[in-house]
Steps between C-alpha positions, in 0.01 A plus 500: 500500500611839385350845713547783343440803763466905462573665824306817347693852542467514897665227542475253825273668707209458210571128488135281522431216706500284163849627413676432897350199474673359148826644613442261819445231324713524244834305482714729330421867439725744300489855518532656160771838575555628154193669399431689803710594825479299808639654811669270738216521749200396254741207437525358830139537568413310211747244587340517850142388359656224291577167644666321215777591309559869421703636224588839338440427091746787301389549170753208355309246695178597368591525143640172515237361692645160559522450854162672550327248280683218606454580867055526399568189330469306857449788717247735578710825380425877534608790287449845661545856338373854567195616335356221260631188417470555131599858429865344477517293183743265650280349711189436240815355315555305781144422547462393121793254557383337824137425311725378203627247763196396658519688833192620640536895573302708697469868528437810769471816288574831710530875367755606312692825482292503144168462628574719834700775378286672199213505723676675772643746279167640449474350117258236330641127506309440141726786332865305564706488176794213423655501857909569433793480738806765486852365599783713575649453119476784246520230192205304618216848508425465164218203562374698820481841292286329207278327771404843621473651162251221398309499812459895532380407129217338664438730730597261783705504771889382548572290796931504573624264752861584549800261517535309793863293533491256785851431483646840527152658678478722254204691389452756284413865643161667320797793444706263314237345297325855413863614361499200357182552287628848409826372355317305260262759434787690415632214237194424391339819423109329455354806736379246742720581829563845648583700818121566473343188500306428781553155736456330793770355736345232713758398809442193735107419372353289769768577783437734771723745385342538154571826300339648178634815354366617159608798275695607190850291483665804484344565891520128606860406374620737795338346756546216741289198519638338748547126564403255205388320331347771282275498182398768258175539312534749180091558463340541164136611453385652810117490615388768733458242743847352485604900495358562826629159626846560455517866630259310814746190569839622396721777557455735276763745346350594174159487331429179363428476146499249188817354337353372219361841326791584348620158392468453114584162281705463245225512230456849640857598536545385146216716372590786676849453372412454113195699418697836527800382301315287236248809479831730506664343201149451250513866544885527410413272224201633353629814333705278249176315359305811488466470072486089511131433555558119416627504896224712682336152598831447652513819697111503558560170654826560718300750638178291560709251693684720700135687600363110557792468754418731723109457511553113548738540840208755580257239473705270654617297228827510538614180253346659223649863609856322432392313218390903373797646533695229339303490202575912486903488609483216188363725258676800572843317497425392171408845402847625591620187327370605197701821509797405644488604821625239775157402659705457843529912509 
């Protein structure tokens, strides 16, 4: 038999009556320590409640899986982590192999810094984007930045959960991982990151110490936050309700406001981009087929396409805006063809 057990974001002192009593029982219980901290205190008490076998699994241990799965094999074997079992791939991984090998598994679900944390930030659960994690390595931003980009697309929210080394207890600071965001930003250039944009930095969720400071990064990456772990929600689309939650539940530096207005796809970019030049050189171009009337269709319908451009990202087609504008860059380069101009100018 194979428990897998959340702990929730409080920690022991939210433990059930269900979950003291599989740790009793059980024969050999490991403590997961690599996706959350564990202070040395919460470890003894657990080891307190548990009469069998107690172990501390590192992240190695778990990936492997080995002696887990031979141990719930022929023993009744635990698996306890902070928050929810699941929320850490490794262990559904685990999970998927112990089922693979015919041992029965059994679960108690508890909250996780996912499920806890948007709510008391003052935000709607429903709204959370692709959920990304920063680590303290400039060459690695690039997936984080384009998970924000496409979730302020959709209006929604950005979850960040911040590196966490068990080996070194490390974690990253919110100050680190806000400078972080700007460097790329920086790089990058896409418009999506800025001194302006609004978060929330979310410190100790569940302990009694919790902190949640909200504001402009250029406000927030001066301040302290304290002891970690710490998380940081980048909101997109704000309702009122959410508004008045956040400037309610958090502290407050700045007004809060939505991320996602200004954010613009690349359909749009490119649009914005092309239908001045494209519309810049049929003018150039047109003087020198002024007599030719065998190519007004030509210019009529450069023209045409370049107006059809703009009304369809209006209207919200955006695939046929791009397909526009193409069409009208392609006949206007083969206008300057025609004359011997280099359609690149």
């Amino acid at each position: 038999m194979l428990w897998f057990i959340g702990l929730g974001v409080s920690g022991i002192s939210e433990l059930s009556d269900r979950t003291i009593s599989v740790l009793k029982d059980a024969e050999v219980v490991y403590l997961e320590s690599f996706t959350s901290p564990i202070s040395e205190t919460e470890k003894e008490q657990l080891e307190n409640i548990c009469d069998g076998e107690f172990k501390i699994a590192k992240r190695w241990l778990v990936e492997d899986g080995t002696e887990i799965l031979d141990n719930a094999q022929k023993r009744e074997t635990v698996l306890i982590s902070y928050g929810d079992p699941y929320i850490a791939t490794t262990h559904l991984e685990l999970k998927t192999r112990a089922i693979r090998d015919n041992i029965e598994t059994k679960t108690i679900h508890s909250s996780s810094i996912v499920s806890s944390l948007i709510g008391e930030v003052g935000l709607h659960y429903y709204k959370i984007g692709k959920i990304l994690t920063i680590m303290n390595d400039s060459k690695s931003m690039i997936t984080p930045y384009n998970t924000i980009f496409h979730n302020l697309l959709n209006k929604a929210h950005s979850l960040i959960l911040l590196e966490y080394n068990e080996d070194k207890s490390f974690f990253l600071s919110p100050q680190n991982a806000m400078s972080l965001l700007l460097d790329v930003e920086n790089t990058q250039n896409g418009k999506i990151i800025s001194p302006d944009t609004f978060v929330i930095v979310a410190s100790r969720i569940g302990k009694n110490d919790q902190k949640i400071i909200s504001g402009k990064i250029s406000n927030l990456i001066k301040k302290e936050f304290g002891e970690p772990p710490h998380s940081i929600v980048i909101p997109g689309s704000l309702h009122f309700t959410e508004s008045d939650a956040v400037k309610m539940v958090t502290e407050c530096l700045d007004e809060p406001f939505d991320n996602s207005t200004s954010i613009k796809d690349i359909s749009e970019k490119m649009i914005e981009k092309y239908v001045p030049m494209v519309r810049d050189a049929l003018n150039e171009i047109k003087p020198h087929y002024e007599n030719l009337k065998e190519y007004d269709d030509v210019l009529i319908n450069a023209k045409l396409y370049i107006d059809d451009a703009e009304n369809f990202l209006k209207e919200g087609k955006k695939e046929y805006a791009v397909l526009s504008i193409g069409y009208a860059d392609g006949l206007v380069d083969a206008l300057r063809i025609a004359k011997g101009f280099d359609p690149k100018m």
